[in-house]
N, C-alpha and C positions, 0 to 999 in steps of 0.2 A: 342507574344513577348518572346523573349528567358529572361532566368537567369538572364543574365549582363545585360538586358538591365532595366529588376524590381529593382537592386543591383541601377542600376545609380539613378534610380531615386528618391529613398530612399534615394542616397548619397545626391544626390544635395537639397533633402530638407530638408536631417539633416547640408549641411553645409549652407545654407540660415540662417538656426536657430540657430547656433554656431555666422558664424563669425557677427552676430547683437547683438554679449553678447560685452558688455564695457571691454577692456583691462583687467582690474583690478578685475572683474566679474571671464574674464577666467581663471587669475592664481588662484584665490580661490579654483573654482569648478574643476579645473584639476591640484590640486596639487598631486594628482594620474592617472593614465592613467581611465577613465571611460571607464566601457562597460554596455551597457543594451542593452536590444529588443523594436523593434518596431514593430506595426502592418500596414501594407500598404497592401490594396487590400483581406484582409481575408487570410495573408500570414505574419508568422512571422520571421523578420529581425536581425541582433545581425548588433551591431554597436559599433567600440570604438573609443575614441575622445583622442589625447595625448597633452602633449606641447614637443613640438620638439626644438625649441630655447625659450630663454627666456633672450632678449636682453636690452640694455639701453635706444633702440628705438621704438622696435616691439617685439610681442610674435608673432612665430613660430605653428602654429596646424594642427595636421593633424585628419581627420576623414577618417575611413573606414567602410564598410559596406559588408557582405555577409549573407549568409541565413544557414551556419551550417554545408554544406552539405560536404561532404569529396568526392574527392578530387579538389574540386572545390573554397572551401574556405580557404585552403590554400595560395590561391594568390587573398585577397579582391580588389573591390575596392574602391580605394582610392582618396582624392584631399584632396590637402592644403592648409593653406589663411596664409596670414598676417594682422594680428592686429598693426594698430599703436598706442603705447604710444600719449601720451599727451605730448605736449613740455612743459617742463618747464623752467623760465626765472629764473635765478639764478644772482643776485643782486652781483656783485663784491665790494670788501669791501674798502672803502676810506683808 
């Protein structure tokens, strides 16, 4: 298995784990852009999670993933979700 393809798999199981955070979860936890490392397969990964929009309906997040190495991690990769807000019913006033 090449690079990109240990990168994807990392990716898609840090984004399983992201986009199952509740709305309101992710603006807290990424009111800064997060990076940390993972370990997958006895092989360590850097990972960062941002918010990209932050709307009146949905948050906006992207995660990426690479392994460090130059010049390869330069151009991570990447996938992005959307979270929906909660609708709220807003009571019009008599």
């Amino acid at each position: 298995m090449n690079r990109r393809q240990n990168w994807r798999k990392v990716l898609d199981l840090e984004v399983q784990r992201w986009s199952s955070v509740p709305c309101d979860r992710l603006l807290s936890e990424l009111s800064e852009v997060k990076s940390y490392e993972v370990e997958y397969e006895s092989r360590t990964y850097q990972v960062e999670v941002e918010i990209l929009e932050n709307t009146a309906t949905y948050v906006h997040v992207l995660v990426g993933v690479d392994d460090g190495s130059l010049p390869a991690s330069i151009s991570p990769e990447t996938h992005s979700f959307i979270c929906r807000k909660p609708i709220v019913a807003h009571w019009g006033r008599a």
